[in-house]
MITIMAR-268820 format. One record per residue (C-alpha): residue in one letter; x, y, z. Coordinates in Angstrom, 2 decimals, decimal comma, padded with zeros to 5 digits, always signed. Layout:
N
+------+---------+---------+---------+
: resn :       X :       Y :       Z :
+------+---------+---------+---------+
:    A :       X :       Y :       Z :
...
+------+---------+---------+---------+
***
This chain:
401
+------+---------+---------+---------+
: resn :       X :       Y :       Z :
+------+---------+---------+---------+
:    X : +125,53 : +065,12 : +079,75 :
:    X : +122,36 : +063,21 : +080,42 :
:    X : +119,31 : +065,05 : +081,87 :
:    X : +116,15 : +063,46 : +083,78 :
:    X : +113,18 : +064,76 : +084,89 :
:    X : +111,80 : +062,86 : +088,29 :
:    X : +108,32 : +061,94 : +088,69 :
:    X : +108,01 : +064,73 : +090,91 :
:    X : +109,42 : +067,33 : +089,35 :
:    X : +113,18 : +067,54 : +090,39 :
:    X : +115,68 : +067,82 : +087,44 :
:    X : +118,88 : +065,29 : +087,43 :
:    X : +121,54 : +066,20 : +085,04 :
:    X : +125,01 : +063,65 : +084,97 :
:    X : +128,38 : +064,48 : +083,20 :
:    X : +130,10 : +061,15 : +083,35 :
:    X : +134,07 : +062,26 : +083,25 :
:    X : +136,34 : +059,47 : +083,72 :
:    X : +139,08 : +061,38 : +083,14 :
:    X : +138,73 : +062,47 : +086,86 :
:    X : +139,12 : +060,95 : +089,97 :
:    X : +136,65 : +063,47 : +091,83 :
:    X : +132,94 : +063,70 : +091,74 :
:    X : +130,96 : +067,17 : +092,34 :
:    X : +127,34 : +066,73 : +093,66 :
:    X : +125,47 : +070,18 : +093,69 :
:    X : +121,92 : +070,65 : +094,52 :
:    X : +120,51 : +073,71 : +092,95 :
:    X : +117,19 : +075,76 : +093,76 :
:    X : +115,84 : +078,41 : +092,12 :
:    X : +115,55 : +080,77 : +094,79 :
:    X : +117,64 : +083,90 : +096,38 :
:    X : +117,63 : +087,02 : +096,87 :
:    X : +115,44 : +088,51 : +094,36 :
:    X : +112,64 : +086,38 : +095,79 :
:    X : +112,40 : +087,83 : +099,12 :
:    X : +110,18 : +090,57 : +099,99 :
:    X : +110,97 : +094,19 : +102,39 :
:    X : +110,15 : +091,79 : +105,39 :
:    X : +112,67 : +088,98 : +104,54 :
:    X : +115,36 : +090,59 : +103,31 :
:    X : +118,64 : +088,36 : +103,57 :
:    X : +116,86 : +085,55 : +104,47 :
:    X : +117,75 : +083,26 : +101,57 :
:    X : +121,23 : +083,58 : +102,51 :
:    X : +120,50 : +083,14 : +106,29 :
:    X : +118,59 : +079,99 : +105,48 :
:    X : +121,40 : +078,97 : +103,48 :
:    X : +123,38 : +079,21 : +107,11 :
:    X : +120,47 : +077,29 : +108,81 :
:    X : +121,25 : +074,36 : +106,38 :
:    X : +123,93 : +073,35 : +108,20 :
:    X : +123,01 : +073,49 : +111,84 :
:    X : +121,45 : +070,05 : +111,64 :
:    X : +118,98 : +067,61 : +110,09 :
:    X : +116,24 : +065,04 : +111,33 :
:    X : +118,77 : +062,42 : +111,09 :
:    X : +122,27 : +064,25 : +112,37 :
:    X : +123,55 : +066,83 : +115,03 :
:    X : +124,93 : +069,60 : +113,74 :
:    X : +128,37 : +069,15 : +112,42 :
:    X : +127,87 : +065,89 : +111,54 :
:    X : +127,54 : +065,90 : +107,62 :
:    X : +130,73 : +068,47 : +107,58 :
:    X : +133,01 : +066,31 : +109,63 :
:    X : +132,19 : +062,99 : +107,36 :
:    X : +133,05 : +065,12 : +103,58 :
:    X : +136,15 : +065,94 : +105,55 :
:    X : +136,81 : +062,60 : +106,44 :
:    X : +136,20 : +061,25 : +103,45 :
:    X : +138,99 : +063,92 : +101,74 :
:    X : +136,37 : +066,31 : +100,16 :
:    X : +134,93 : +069,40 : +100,91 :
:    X : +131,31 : +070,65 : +101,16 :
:    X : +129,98 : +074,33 : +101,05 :
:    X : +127,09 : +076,43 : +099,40 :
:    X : +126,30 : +079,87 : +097,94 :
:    X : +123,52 : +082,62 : +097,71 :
:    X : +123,75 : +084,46 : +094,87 :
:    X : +120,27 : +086,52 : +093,45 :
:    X : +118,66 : +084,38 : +091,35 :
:    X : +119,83 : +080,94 : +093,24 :
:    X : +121,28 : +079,32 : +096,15 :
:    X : +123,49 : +075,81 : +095,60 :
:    X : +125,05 : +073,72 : +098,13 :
:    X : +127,78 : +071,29 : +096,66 :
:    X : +130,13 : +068,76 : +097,86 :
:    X : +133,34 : +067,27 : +096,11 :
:    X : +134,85 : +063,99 : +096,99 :
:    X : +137,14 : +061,79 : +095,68 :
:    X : +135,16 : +059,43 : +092,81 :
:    X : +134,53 : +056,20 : +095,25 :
:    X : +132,56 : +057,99 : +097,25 :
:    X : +130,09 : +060,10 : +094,72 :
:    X : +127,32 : +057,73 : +096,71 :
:    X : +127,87 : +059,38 : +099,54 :
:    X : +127,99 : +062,88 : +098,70 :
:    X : +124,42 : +062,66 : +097,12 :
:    X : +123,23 : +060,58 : +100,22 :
:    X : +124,56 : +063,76 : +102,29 :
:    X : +123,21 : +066,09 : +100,10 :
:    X : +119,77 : +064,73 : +100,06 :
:    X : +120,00 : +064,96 : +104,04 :
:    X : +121,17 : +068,12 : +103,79 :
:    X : +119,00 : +070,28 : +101,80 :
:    X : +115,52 : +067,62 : +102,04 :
:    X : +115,60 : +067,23 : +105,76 :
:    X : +116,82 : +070,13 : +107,69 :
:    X : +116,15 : +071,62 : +111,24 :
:    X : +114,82 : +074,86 : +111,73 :
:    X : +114,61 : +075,33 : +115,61 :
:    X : +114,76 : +078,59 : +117,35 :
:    X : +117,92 : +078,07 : +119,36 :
:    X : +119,52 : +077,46 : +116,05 :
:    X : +118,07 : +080,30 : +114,72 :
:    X : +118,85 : +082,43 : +117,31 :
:    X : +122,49 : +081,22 : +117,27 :
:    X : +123,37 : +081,61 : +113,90 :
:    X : +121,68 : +085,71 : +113,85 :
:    X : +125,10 : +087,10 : +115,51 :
:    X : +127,13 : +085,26 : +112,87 :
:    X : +124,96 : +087,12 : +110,12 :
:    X : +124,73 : +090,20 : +111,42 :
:    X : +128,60 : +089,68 : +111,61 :
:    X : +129,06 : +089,33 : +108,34 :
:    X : +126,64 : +092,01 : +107,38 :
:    X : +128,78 : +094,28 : +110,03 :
:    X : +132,00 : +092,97 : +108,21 :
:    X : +130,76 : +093,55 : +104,84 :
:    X : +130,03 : +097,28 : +105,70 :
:    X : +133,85 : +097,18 : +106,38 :
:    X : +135,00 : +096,69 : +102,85 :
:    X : +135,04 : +099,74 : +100,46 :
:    X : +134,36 : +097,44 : +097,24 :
:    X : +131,39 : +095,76 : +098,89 :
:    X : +129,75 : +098,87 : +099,80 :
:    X : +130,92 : +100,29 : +096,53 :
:    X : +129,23 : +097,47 : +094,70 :
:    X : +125,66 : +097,53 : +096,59 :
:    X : +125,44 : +100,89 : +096,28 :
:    X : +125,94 : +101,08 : +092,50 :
:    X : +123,51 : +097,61 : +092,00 :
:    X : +121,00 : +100,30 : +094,11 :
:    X : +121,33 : +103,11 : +092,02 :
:    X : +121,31 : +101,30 : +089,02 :
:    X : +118,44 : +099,18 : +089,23 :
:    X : +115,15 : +101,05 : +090,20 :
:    X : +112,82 : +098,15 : +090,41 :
:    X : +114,13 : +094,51 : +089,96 :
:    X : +115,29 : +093,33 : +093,31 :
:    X : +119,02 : +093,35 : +092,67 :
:    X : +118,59 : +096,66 : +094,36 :
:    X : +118,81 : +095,12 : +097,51 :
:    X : +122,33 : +093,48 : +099,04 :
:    X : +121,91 : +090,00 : +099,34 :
:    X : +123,20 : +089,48 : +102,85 :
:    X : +119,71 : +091,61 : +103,58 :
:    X : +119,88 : +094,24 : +106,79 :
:    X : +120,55 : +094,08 : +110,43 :
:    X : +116,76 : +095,55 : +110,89 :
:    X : +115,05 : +092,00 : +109,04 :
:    X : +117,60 : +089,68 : +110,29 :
:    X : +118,08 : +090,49 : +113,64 :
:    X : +113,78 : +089,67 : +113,75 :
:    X : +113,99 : +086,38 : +111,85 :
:    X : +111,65 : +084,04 : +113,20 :
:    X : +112,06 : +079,45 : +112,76 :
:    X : +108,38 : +080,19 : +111,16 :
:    X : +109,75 : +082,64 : +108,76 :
:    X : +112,71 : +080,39 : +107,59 :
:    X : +110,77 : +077,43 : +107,32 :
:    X : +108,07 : +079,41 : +105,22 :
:    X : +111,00 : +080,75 : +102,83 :
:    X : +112,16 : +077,31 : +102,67 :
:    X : +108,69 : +075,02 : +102,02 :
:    X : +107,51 : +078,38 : +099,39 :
:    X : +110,88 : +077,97 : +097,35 :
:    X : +112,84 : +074,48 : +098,05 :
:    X : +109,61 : +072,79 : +095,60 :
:    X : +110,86 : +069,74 : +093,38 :
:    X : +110,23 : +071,93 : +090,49 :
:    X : +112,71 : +074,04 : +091,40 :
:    X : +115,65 : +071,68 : +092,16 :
:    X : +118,30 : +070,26 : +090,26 :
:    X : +120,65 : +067,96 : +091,26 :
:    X : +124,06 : +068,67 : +088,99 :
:    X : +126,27 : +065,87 : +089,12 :
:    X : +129,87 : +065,64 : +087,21 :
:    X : +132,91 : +063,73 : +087,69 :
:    X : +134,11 : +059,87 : +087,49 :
:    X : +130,17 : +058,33 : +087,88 :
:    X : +128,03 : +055,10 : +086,98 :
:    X : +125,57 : +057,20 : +085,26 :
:    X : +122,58 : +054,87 : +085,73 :
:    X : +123,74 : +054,12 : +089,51 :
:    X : +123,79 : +057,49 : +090,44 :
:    X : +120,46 : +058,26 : +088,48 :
:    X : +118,94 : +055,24 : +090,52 :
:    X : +120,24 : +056,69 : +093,90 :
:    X : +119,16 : +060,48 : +093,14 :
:    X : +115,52 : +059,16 : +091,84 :
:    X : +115,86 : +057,08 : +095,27 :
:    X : +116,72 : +060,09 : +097,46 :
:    X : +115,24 : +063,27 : +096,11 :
:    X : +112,47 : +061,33 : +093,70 :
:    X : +109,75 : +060,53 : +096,45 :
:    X : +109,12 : +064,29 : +098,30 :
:    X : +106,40 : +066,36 : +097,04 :
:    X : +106,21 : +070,26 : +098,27 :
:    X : +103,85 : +072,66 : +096,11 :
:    X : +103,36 : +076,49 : +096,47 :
:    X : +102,37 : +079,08 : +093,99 :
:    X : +105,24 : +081,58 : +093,10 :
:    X : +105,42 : +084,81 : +091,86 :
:    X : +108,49 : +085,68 : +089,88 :
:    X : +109,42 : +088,95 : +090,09 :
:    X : +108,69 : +091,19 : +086,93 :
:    X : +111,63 : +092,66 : +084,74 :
:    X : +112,85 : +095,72 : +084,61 :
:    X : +113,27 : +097,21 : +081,08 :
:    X : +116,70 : +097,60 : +080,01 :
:    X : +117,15 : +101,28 : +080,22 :
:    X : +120,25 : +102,70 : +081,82 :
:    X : +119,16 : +105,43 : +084,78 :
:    X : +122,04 : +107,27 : +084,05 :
:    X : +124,29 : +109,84 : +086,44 :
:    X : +126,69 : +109,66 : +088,92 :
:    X : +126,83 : +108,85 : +092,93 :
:    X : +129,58 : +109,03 : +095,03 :
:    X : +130,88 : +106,45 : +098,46 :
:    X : +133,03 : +107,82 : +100,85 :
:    X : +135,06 : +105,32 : +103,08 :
:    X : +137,57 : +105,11 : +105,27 :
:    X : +139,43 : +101,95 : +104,29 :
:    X : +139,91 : +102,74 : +100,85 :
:    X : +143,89 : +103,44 : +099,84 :
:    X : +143,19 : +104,24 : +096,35 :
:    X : +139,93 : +105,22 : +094,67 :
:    X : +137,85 : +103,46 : +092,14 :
:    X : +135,51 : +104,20 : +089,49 :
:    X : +132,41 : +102,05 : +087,91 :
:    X : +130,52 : +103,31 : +084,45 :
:    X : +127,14 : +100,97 : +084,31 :
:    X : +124,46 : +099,77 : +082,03 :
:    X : +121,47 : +098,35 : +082,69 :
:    X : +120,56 : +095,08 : +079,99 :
:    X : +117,85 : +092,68 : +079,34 :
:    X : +117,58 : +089,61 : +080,95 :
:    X : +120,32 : +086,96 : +080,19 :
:    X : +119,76 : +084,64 : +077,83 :
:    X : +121,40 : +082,87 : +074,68 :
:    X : +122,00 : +086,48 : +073,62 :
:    X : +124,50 : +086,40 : +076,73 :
:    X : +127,80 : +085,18 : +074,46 :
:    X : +127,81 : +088,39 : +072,56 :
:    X : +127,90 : +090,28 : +075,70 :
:    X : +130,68 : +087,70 : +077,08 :
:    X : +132,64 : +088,43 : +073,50 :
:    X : +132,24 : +091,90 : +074,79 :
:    X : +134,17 : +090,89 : +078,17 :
:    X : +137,00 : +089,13 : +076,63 :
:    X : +137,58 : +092,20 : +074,32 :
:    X : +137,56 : +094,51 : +076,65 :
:    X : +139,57 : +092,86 : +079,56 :
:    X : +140,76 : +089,33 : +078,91 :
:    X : +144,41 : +089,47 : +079,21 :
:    X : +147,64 : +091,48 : +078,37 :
:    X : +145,90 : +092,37 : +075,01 :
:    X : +142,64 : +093,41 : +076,19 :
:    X : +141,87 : +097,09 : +075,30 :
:    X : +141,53 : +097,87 : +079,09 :
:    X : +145,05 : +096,77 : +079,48 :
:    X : +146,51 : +098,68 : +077,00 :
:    X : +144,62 : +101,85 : +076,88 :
:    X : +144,77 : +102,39 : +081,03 :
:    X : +147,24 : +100,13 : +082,86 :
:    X : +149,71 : +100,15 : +080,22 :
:    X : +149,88 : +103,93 : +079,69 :
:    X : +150,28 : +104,28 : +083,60 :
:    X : +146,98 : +105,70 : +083,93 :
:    X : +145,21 : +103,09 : +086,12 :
:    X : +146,59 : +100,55 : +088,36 :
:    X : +143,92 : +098,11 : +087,04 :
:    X : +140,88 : +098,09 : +084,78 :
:    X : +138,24 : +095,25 : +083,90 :
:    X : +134,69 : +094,80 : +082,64 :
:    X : +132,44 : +092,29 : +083,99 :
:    X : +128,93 : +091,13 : +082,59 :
:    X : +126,39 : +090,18 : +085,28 :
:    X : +123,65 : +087,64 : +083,84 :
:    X : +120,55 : +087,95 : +085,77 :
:    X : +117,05 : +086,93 : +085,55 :
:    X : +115,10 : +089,79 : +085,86 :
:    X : +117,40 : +091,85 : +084,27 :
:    X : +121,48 : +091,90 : +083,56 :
:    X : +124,10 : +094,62 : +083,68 :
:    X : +127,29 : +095,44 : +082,37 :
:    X : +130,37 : +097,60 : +083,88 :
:    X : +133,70 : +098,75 : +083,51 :
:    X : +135,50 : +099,58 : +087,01 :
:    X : +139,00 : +101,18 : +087,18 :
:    X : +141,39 : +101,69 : +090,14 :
:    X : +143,05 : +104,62 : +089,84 :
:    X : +144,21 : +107,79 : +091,72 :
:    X : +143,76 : +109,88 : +088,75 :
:    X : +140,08 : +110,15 : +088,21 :
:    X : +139,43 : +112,44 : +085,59 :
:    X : +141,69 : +111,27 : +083,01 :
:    X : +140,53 : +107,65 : +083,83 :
:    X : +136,54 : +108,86 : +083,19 :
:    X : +138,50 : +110,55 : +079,55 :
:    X : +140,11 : +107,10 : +079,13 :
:    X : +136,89 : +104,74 : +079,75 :
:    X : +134,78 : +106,89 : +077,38 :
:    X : +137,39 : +106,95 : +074,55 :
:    X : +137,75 : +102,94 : +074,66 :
:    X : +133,86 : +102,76 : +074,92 :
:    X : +134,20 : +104,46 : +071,32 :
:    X : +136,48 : +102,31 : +070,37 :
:    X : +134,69 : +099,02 : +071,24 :
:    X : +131,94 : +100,15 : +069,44 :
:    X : +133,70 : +100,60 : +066,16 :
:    X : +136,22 : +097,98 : +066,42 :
:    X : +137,17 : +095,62 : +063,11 :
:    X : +135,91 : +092,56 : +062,27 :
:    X : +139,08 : +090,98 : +062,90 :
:    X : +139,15 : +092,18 : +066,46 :
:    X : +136,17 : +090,80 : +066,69 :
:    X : +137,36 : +087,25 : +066,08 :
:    X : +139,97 : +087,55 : +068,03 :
:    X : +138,25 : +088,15 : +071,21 :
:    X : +136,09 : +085,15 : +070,10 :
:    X : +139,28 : +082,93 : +070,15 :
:    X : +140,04 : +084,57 : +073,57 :
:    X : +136,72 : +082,79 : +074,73 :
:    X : +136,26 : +079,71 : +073,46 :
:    X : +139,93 : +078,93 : +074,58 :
:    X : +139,29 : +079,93 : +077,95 :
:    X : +135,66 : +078,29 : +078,29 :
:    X : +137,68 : +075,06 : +076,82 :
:    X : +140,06 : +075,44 : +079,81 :
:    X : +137,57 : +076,14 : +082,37 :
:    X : +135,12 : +073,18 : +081,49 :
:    X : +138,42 : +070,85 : +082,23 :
:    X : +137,04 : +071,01 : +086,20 :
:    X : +134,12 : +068,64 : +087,05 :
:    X : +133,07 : +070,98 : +089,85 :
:    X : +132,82 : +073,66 : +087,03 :
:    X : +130,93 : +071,63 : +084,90 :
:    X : +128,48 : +071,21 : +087,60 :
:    X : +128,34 : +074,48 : +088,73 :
:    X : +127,44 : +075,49 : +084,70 :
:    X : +125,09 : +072,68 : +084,03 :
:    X : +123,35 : +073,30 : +087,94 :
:    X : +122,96 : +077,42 : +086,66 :
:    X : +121,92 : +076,30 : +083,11 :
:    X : +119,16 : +073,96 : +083,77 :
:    X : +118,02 : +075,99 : +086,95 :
:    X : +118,22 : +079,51 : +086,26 :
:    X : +117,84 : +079,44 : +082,32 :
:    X : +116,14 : +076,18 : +082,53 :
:    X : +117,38 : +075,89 : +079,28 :
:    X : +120,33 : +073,29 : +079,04 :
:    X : +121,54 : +074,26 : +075,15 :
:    X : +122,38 : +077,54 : +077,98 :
:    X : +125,48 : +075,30 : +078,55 :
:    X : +125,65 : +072,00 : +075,72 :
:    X : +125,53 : +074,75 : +073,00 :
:    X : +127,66 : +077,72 : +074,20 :
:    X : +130,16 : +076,56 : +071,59 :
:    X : +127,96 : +076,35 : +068,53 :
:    X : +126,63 : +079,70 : +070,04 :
:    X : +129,98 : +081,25 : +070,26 :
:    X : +130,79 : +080,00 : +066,43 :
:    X : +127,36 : +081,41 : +065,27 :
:    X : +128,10 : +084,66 : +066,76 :
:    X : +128,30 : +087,42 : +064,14 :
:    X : +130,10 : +090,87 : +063,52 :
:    X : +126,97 : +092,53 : +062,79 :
:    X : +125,19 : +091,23 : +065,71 :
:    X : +127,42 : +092,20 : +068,06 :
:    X : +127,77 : +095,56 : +066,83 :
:    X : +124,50 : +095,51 : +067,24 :
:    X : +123,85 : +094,31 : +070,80 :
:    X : +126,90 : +096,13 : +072,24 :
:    X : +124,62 : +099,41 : +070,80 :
:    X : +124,03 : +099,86 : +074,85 :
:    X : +127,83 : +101,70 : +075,16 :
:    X : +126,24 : +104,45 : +072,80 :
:    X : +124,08 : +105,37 : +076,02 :
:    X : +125,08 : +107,43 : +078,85 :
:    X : +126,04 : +105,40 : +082,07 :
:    X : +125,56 : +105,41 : +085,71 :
:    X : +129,12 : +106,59 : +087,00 :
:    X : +130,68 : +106,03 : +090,53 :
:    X : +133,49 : +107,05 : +092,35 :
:    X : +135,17 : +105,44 : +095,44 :
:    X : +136,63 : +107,75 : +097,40 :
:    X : +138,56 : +108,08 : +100,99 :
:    X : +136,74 : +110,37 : +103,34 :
:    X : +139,77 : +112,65 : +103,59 :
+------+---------+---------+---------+
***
């Protein structure tokens, strides 16, 4: 992996892989969600939308129907902390996918017929998400949990802001956040490193867009424990979510990833065993949510038999928390095999090295996850898995009958 800074502030990383016969360009900006205020909420994601519906150069539709063309596919993604837009191609055309990009995300069209076309397929998608049980399930624990960080807020935003977006409001969210300082273009796959340097320092090297930022401040990592409940009328079989709230990710993120693969990585996770093996769940998992301002970690459980599920959760939770040394390794193992496997992908690779050198702005985030991993200690991550000890936020997801 080879990182560049441009002159102007945009970060370039390449992962030459020619082992592949694909290339994945992604373009990466440090803006989502948690940078919108109560006037713009879901607006990072709708301006995500807008991205497509044209550019200076091409009608709408245009850059869509040449990836497909060319055999690849193009797409992006708001998450909290970011938005990306990517495109994968087959290798002899990597050229092209960063000469689309560039058109793409440096030269878009925010007119008000497009914006005013693409509100109904929002607010459909907000409408549709209100549909799913897990979604709601999900928003509604991230708002309980979190009482001042702006994960608190569902990242698809509200009918009431959306419905009132303005061309002037996207294009403001878009000139505040899409700055050169906060872009990276992520590049892996079958590559001429120095060509495709050349033709990203040629494309994405010569724009210049300031603004001051705020980042938002972080919240300290202390669980607000107690329980909520959701009530919907799609769900077949209830669910329940135990949640802590953690500091903001960082380095110290592989000991809560070890903490993951012990608890539900497989047949031989503990989750496994101790609640769909004995019968007592129909599934169980743990998932560790790295954020910026700060992370979380949960347990969720789909069962119909809730109160010996909540007695099942809080005995593994003692468990993890005492668990050998040799255990210990062994989820390790569990890891480092499966990051091996997943870094085999070039659009992966991307997608890691685009979060690292974005969102962590720290590339050892990614090049030294391994020697982190190794370095990881017993008595460390007794230590920062401490949080269990605490009381968590508890929901339950419910039918209405």
């Amino acid at each position: 992996m080879i990182i560049r800074k441009l002159d102007n502030g945009v970060t370039c990383s390449i992962r030459e892989r020619n082992d592949l016969n694909s290339v994945t360009v992604s373009v990466w900006i440090r803006a989502g969600a948690a940078y919108e205020d109560d006037r713009t909420r879901g607006i990072a994601h709708f301006l995500e939308h807008m991205m497509f519906n044209g550019t200076e150069n091409h009608p709408p539709g245009y850059i869509d129907r040449e990836v497909e063309f060319l055999g690849g596919e193009i797409n992006a993604a708001t998450s909290y902390d970011f938005t990306y837009y990517y495109i994968n191609l087959p290798y002899e055309h990597g050229k092209r996918a960063v000469e689309l990009l560039s058109e793409l995300v440096l030269h878009p069209l925010f007119t008000e017929e497009m914006v005013e076309k693409e509100k109904p397929i929002v607010l459909e998608e907000i409408a549709r998400s209100k549909d799913n049980p897990q979604e709601v399930f999900i928003e509604t624990f991230m708002e309980k949990l979190y009482r001042e960080a702006p994960y608190r807020y569902p990242i698809l935003g509200f009918e009431e802001t959306v419905s009132v977006f303005t061309s002037e409001d996207v294009k403001g969210f878009y000139e505040k956040f899409y700055t050169p300082d906060r872009i990276t273009v992520s590049i892996a796959g079958r590559v001429n490193t120095e060509a495709m340097f050349q033709l990203v320092e040629e494309k994405f090297g010569t724009f210049e867009r300031n603004s001051k930022v705020d980042e938002p401040e972080v919240e300290e990592a202390i669980t607000s424990a107690g329980k909520f409940e959701v009530k919907h009328p799609a769900v077949a079989v209830p669910n329940l979510i135990f949640g802590w709230r953690l500091p903001p990710c960082s380095r110290e993120d592989v000991y809560f990833e070890i903490l993951d693969s012990l608890l539900s990585s497989g047949r031989s996770s503990i989750l496994y065993q101790r609640l769909r093996e004995t019968g007592i769940a129909y599934a169980a998992y743990s998932n560790y949510q790295n954020l910026l301002f700060g992370s979380n970690f949960f347990i969720a459980v789909i069962t119909d038999r809730l109160k010996e599920s909540e007695k099942a959760v809080r005995e593994v939770v003692e468990e993890v928390v005492s668990i050998s040394e040799e255990e210990f390794e062994f989820a390790k193992a569990k890891l480092l095999k499966g990051e091996i496997f997943g870094r085999e992908s070039g659009e992966a690779e991307a997608d890691a090295i685009g979060y690292a050198l974005t969102v962590m702005r720290d590339p050892d985030y990614y090049r030294k996850f391994f020697e982190d991993l190794k370095k990881a200690n017993f008595k460390t991550f007794r230590e920062r898995i401490s949080f269990l000890l605490e009381e968590p936020l508890i929901g339950v997801l419910r039918p209405v009958f």
